[in-house]
C-alpha positions in Angstrom: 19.2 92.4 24.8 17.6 95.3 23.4 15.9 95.8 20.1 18.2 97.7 17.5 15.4 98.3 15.5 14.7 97.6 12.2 16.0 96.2 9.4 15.6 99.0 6.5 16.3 96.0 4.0 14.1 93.0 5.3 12.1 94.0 8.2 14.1 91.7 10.8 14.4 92.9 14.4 18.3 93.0 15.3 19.8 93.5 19.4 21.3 96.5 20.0 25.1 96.2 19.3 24.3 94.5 15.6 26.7 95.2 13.2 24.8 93.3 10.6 21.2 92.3 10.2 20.7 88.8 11.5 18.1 88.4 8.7 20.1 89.5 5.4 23.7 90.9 6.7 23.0 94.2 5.8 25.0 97.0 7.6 23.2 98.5 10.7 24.5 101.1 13.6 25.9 103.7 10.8 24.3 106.7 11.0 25.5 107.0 7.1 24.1 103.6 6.5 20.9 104.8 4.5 19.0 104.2 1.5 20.9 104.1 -1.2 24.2 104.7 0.4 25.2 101.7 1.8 27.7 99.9 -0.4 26.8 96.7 -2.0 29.4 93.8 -0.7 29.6 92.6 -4.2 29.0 95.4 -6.2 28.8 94.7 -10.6 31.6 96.0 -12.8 31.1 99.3 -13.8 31.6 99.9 -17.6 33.7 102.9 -18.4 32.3 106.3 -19.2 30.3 106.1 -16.4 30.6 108.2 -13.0 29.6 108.4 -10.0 26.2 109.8 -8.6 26.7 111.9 -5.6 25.4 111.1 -2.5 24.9 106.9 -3.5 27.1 103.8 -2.9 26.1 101.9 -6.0 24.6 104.0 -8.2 26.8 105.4 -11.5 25.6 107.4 -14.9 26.8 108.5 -18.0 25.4 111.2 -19.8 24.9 111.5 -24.3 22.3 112.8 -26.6 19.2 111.4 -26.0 19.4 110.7 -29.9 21.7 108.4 -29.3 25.9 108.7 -28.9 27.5 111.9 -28.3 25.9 114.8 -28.4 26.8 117.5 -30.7 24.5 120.4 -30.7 23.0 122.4 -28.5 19.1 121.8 -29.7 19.4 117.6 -29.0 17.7 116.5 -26.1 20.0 115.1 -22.7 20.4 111.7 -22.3 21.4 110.5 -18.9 22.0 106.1 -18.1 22.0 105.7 -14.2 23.4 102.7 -13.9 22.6 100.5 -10.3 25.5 98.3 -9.6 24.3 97.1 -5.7 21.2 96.9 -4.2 17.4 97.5 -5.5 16.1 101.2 -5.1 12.6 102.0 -5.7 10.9 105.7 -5.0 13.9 107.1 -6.2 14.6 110.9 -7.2 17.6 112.0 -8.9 18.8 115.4 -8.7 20.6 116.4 -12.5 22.7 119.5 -12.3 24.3 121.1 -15.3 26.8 123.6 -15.1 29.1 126.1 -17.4 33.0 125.6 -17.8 33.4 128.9 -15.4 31.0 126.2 -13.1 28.2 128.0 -12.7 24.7 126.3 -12.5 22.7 126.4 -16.2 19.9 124.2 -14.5 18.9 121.9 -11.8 16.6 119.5 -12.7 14.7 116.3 -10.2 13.5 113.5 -11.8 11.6 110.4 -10.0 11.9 107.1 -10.6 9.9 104.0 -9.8 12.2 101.2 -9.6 15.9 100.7 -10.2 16.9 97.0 -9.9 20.9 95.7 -9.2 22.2 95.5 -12.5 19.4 97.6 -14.3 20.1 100.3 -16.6 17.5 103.6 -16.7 16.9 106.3 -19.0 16.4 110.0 -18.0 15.7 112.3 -21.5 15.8 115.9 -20.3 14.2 118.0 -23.2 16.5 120.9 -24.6 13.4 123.2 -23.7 14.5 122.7 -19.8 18.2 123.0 -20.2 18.9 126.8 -21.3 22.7 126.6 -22.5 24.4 123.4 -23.3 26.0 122.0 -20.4 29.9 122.0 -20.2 29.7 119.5 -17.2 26.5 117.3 -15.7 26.7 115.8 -12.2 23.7 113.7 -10.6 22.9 113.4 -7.1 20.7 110.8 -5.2 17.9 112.7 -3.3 15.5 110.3 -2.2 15.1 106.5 -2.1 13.8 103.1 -0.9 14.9 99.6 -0.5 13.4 97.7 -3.4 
């Protein structure tokens, strides 16, 4: 049978009509099967207070003063926990939007990250300097990432 290609988790060659890698059972064949947006079949718990990052299967964040708890004036630096709750992402990069309450854009902002492990927890400080009116509401996106 033909080669499938790839695995983008392990590396294992798979035949063509593979539903699942031979090698480690991840999902193959879905053309919306990519990095970071392929659900995790056990996913962890997610704690509350925490949402979803757009664009990822597994990945959730939660956003506070960088001070620590809520935030409460406009001069405190952004805090933002991305949260992994399925499989290891490495080469990541985060897109952190902030918007009015009419939901217009105050800034866009991309931050890189090295490694994000399943279960591991990640802070992202955004200095007040880069964020020109407090945010009313904060959504992240995943941009870019890799199979730890």
């Amino acid at each position: 049978m033909p080669n499938a290609g790839t695995c983008p988790k392990c590396s294992k060659g798979n035949v063509a009509l593979a539903e699942f890698c031979a090698g480690c059972g991840f999902p193959l064949g879905n053309s919306q099967a990519t990095v970071g947006r392929v659900p995790h079949p056990n996913p962890l718990p997610v704690p509350d207070g925490f949402r979803k990052v757009a664009a990822a299967a597994d990945l959730f964040f939660g956003v506070h003063s960088a001070w620590g708890g809520k935030r409460l004036l406009a001069t405190e630096n952004l805090g933002i926990t991305l949260l992994n709750v399925g499989y290891g992402l490495q080469e990541m990069a985060v897109k952190i939007e902030g918007f009015d309450g009419a939901g217009g854009r105050l800034f866009e902002i991309e931050r890189r990250l090295a490694l994000l492990q399943r279960g591991q927890r990640v802070e992202i400080e955004v200095p007040s300097y880069e964020i020109p009116d407090p945010p009313d509401a904060v959504d992240v996106r995943l941009v870019r990432a890799e199979y730890a």
